[in-house]
C-alpha positions as CSV (number, residue, x, y, z in Angstrom):
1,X,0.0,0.0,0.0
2,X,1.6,3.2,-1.0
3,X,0.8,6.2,1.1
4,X,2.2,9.4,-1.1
5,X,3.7,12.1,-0.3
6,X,4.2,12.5,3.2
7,X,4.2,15.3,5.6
8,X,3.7,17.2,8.9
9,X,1.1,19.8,9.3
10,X,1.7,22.0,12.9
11,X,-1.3,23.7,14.2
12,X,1.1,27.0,15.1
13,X,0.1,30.0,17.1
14,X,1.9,32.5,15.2
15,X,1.8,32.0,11.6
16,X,5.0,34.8,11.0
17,X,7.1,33.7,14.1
18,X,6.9,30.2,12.7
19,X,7.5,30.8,9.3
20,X,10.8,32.8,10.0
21,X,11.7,30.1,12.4
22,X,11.4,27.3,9.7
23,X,13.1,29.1,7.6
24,X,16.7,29.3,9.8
25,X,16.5,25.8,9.7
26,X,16.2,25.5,5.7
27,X,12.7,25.8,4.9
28,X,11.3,27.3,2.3
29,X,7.7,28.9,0.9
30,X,6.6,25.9,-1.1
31,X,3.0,26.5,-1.4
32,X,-0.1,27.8,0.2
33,X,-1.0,31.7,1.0
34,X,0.3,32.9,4.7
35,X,-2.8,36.0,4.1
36,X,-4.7,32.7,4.7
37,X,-2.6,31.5,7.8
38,X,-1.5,28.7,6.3
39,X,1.8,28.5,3.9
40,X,3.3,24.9,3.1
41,X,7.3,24.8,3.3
42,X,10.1,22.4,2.0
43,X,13.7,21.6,2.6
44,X,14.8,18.9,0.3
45,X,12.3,16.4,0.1
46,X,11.1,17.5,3.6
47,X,8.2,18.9,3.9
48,X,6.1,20.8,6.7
49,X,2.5,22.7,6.5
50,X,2.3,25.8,8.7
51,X,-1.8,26.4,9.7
52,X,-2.6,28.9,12.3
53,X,-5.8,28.4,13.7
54,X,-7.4,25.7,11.3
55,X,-7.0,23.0,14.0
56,X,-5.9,22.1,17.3
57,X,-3.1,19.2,16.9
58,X,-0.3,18.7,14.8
59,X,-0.9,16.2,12.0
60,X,0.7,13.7,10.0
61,X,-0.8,13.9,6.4
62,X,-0.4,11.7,3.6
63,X,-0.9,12.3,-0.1
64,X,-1.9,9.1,-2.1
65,X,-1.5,10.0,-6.0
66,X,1.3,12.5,-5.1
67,X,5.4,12.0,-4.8
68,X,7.3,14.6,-2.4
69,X,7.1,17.5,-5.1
70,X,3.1,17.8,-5.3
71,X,3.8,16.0,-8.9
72,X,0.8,13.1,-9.7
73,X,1.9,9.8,-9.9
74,X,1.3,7.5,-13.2
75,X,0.1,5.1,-10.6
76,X,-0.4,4.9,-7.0
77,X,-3.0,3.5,-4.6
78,X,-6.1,5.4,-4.1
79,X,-7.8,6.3,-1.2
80,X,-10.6,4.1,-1.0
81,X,-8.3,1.2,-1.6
82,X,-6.4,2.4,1.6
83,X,-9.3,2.7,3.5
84,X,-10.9,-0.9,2.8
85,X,-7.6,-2.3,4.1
86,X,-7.6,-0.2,7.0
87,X,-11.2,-1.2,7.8
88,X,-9.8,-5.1,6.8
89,X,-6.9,-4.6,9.5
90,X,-9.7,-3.6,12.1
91,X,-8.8,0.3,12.4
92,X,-11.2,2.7,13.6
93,X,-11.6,5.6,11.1
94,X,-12.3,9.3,12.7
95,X,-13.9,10.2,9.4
96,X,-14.7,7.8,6.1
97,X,-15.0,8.4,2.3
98,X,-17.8,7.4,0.7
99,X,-16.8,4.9,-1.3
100,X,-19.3,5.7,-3.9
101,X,-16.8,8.7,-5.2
102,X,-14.5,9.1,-7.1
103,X,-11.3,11.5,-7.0
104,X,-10.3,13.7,-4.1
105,X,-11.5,12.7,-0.9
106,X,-9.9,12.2,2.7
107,X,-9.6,10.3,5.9
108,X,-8.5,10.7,9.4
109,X,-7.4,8.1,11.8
110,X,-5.9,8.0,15.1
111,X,-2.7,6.3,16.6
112,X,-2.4,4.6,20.1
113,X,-0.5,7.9,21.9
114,X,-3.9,10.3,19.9
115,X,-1.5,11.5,17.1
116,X,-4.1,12.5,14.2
117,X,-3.2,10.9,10.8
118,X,-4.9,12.5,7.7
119,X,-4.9,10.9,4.2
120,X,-5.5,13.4,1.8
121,X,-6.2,12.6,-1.6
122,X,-6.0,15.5,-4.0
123,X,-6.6,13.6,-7.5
């Protein structure tokens, strides 16, 4: 099963102070629109999602469709595929995607320690 493009999205308190923070360490404006409060940054294939007050907990976030560049894949495991085996495998879904669609949809799970995990299809 092949996740995509991974990521970490940080619920921040201030969108600015975080953004020249990240950036000392490498980071750069990648995508997204900080007049928002949100601005998605990379260093290399690492990448990090900057929201201020969108949600309360940080966030691992997969991408199925998508490699580390926001580039579609020729083929790649979609999201209702994902989420039959994790139903399969006996994990408890925060939120589902109707498997009647087709195309961008998304997912949330939850680990053991309450880390939120979003699968975010975006084609």
């Amino acid at each position: 099963m092949e996740l995509g493009a991974f990521s970490v999205s940080l619920a921040v308190k201030d969108l600015q102070a975080s953004i020249a923070f990240y950036e000392k360490l490498g980071f750069q404006a990648y995508h997204g629109d900080a007049s928002q409060n949100w601005l998605i940054m990379k260093n290399g294939d690492h990448i990090i999602g900057l929201f201020q007050g969108m949600f309360e907990h940080n966030i691992l976030t997969f991408n199925p469709g998508w490699d580390q560049n926001a580039q579609e894949l020729a083929t790649f495991t979609d999201i209702r595929d994902i989420q039959r085996y994790l139903k399969a495998q006996g994990v408890d879904l925060a939120y589902e995607v109707d498997e009647t669609t087709t195309g961008q949809a998304s997912l949330m799970l939850v680990d053991p320690d309450g880390n939120q995990i979003l699968i975010d299809q975006h084609v």
